[in-house]
C-alpha positions in Angstrom: 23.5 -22.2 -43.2 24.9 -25.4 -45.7 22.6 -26.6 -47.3 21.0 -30.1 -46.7 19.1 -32.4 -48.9 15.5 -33.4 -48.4 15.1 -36.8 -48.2 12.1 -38.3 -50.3 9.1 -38.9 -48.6 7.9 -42.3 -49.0 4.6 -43.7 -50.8 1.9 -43.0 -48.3 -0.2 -45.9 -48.3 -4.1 -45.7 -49.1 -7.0 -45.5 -46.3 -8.5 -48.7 -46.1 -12.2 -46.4 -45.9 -11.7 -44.2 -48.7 -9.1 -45.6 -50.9 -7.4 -42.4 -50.9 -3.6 -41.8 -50.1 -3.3 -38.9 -47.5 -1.2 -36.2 -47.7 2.5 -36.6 -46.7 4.0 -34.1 -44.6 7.1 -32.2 -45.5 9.9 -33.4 -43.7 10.5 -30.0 -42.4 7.0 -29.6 -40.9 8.2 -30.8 -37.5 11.0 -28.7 -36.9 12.1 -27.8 -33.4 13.2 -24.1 -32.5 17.1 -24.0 -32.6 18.2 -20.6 -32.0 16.5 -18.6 -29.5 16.1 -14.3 -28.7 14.8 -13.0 -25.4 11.7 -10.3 -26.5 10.6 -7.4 -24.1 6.6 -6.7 -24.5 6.7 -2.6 -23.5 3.7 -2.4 -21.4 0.7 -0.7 -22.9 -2.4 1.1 -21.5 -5.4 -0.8 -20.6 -7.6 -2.3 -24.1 -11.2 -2.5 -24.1 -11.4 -5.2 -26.4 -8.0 -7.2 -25.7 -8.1 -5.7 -21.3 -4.9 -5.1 -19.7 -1.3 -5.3 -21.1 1.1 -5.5 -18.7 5.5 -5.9 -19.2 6.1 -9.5 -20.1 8.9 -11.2 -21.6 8.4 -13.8 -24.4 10.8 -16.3 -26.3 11.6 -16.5 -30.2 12.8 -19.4 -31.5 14.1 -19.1 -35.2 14.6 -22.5 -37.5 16.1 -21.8 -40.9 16.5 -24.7 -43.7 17.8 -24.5 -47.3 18.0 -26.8 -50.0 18.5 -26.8 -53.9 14.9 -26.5 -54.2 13.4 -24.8 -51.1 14.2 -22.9 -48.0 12.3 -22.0 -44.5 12.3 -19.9 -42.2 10.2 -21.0 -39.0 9.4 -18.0 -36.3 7.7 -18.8 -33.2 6.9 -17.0 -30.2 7.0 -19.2 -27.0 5.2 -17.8 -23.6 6.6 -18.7 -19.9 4.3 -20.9 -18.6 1.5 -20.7 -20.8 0.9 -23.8 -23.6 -0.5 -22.7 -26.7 -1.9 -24.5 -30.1 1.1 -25.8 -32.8 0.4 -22.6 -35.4 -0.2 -20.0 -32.7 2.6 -17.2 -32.9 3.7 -19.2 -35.4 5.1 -17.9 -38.7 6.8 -19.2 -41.9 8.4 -18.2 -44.6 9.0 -20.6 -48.0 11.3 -19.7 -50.5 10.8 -21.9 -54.2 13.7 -21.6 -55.7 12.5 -23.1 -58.9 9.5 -20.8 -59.1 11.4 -17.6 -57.4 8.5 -17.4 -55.1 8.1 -16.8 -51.5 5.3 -17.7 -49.7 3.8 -16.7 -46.3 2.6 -19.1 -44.0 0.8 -21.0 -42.2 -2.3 -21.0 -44.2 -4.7 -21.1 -41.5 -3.3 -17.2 -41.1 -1.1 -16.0 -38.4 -2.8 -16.1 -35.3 -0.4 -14.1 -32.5 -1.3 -14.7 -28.6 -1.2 -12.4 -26.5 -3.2 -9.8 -29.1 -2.5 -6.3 -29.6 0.9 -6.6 -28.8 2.7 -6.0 -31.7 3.5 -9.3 -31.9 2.2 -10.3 -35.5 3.8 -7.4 -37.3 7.3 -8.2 -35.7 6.8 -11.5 -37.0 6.2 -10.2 -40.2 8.7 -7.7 -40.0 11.5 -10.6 -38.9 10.5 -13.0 -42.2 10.5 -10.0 -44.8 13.8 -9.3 -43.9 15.0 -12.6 -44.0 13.4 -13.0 -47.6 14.8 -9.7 -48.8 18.3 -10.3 -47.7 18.5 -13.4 -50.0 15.5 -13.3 -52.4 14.8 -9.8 -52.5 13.8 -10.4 -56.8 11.5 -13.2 -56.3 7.7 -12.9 -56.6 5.5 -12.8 -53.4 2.8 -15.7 -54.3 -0.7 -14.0 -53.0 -3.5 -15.8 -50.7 -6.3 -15.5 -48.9 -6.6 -14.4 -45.6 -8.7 -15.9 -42.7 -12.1 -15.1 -42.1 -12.5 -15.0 -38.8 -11.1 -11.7 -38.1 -13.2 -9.7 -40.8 -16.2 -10.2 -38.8 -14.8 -8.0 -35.8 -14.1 -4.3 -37.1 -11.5 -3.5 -34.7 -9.3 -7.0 -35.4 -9.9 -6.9 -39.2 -8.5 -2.8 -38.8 -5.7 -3.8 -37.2 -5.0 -6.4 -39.2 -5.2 -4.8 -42.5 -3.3 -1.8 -41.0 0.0 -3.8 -39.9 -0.3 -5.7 -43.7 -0.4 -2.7 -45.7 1.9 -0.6 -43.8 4.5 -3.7 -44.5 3.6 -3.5 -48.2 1.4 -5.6 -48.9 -2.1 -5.0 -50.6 -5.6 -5.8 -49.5 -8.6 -6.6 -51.6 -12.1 -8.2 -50.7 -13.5 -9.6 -53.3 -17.2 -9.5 -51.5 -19.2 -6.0 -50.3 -19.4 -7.5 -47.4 -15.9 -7.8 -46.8 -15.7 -10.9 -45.6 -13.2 -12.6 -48.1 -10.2 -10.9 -48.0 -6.6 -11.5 -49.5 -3.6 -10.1 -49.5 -0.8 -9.7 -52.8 2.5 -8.1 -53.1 4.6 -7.9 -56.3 8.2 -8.9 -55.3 9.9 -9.1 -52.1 11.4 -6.0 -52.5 8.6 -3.6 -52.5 7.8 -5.0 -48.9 9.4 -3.3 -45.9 11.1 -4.8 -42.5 9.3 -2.7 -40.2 7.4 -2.6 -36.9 6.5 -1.0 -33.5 10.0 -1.1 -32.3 8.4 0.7 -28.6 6.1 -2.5 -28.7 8.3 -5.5 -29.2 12.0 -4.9 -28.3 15.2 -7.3 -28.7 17.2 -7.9 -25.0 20.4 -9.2 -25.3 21.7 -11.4 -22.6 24.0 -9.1 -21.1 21.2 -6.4 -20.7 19.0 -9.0 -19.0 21.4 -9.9 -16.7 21.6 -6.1 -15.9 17.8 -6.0 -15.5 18.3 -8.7 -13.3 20.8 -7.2 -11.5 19.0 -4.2 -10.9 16.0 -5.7 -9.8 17.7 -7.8 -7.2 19.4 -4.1 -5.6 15.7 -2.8 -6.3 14.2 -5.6 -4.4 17.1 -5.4 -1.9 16.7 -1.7 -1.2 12.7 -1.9 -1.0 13.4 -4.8 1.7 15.4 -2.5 3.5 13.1 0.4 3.7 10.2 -2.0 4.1 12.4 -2.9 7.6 12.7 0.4 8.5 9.4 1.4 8.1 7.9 -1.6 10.1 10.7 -0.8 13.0 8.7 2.5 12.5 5.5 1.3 13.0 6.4 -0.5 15.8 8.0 2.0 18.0 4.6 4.3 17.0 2.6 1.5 18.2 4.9 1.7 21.9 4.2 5.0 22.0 1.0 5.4 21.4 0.4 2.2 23.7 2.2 4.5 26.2 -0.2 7.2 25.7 -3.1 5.7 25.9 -1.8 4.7 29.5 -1.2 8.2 30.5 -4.7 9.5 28.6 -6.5 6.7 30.8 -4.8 7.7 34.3 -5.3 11.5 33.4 -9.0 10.7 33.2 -9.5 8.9 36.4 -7.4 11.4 38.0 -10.1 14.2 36.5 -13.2 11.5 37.6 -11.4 11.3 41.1 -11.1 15.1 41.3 -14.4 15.7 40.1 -16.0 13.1 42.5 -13.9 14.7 45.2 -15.2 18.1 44.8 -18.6 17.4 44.4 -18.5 15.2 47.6 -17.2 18.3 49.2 -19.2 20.5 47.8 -22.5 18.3 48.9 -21.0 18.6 53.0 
């Protein structure tokens, strides 16, 4: 991608309560999604913490920006029909050229809907690559990690799981365990990797075959579904039919019966 200048941000004026000038935003912080991959979610067994996980198919969009200063790398993952915060499934990457740092973002901490997906590692996965291919030498600036998941065992175990098996390292500086940050020394010594049976690429040919073949599917079930109720409707004649002859062979035996016994009684 060329690159493109950042235009300066303007003074922010001061707040008339505090006297204070608010942060400006980068003029890349509003960035819409401009290239888009279709994502297959392999359906999993049943979680007792995170319930069921059924097949679903999610959207990634992927916004890339360079200048002589910085580039960004913007992943998010978009769900049909279901709205979600701005920073959910959200991830960035920052490259300063001046310092030869990436950085990993957002700083509130990736948080991934739906969980336990493999979602947040492919994310990962998708923005170490990106930073290797281009700035595989510069130094991986460290940070802290949310809190909120070191206070459930299972999340902060998966979490710390995905992050070291990508490279990075994990220290708590509390017993507890409740602060937690994450460091890696270049990008190099981190790896692309994730749960490729989890979280799968489709191309658009190959979901226009699974279209396809769920239309003949749906076409062939429709078909056996017509047979089956011509089926149950002939059954149903029949044993209408039946229960006509079972009901006239009965009187027949009452009539017989009653006949015999008047007989017999003369």
């Amino acid at each position: 991608m060329s690159e493109q200048s950042i235009p300066e941000p303007q003074a922010p004026e001061k707040d008339a309560a505090t006297g204070e000038a608010p942060a400006a935003s980068h003029p890349w912080s509003d960035l819409p999604p401009e290239q888009f991959r279709l994502l297959r979610l392999t359906p999993l067994p049943v979680d007792r913490e995170t319930g069921p996980r059924p097949l679903r198919f999610v959207l990634l969009g992927q916004t890339e920006r360079h200048s002589k200063d910085l580039s960004l790398l913007r992943l998010n993952i978009q769900l049909p029909g279901q709205q979600l915060h701005r920073q959910q499934n959200q991830l960035e990457v920052w490259a300063d050229h001046r310092r030869k740092e990436v950085r990993f973002g957002p700083d509130k901490g990736l948080n991934v809907e739906p969980p336990n997906r493999g979602l947040g590692r492919f994310l990962m996965a998708q923005g170490i690559a990106w930073a290797r291919r281009q700035y595989a030498h510069y130094q991986v600036e460290g940070a802290a990690l949310p809190a909120k998941d070191s206070f459930n065992e299972l999340s902060r175990a998966r979490r710390d799981h995905a992050l070291r098996a990508q490279g990075f390292t994990i220290e708590y500086s509390d017993p507890l365990q409740l602060k937690p940050a994450y460091s890696a020394p270049r990008v190099n010594a981190l790896l692309p990797d994730w749960n490729s049976e989890k979280v799968q690429f489709i191309e658009l040919l190959d979901a226009a075959a699974m279209l396809q073949q769920a239309d003949q599917t749906l076409q062939e079930q429709s078909t056996q579904l017509s047979k089956l109720e011509e089926r149950l409707e002939r059954l149903k004649r029949e044993d209408s039919g039946l229960r006509f002859t079972i009901a006239c062979l009965v009187a027949f035996c009452l009539f017989q019966a009653g006949l015999l016994i008047w007989i017999a009684t003369r």
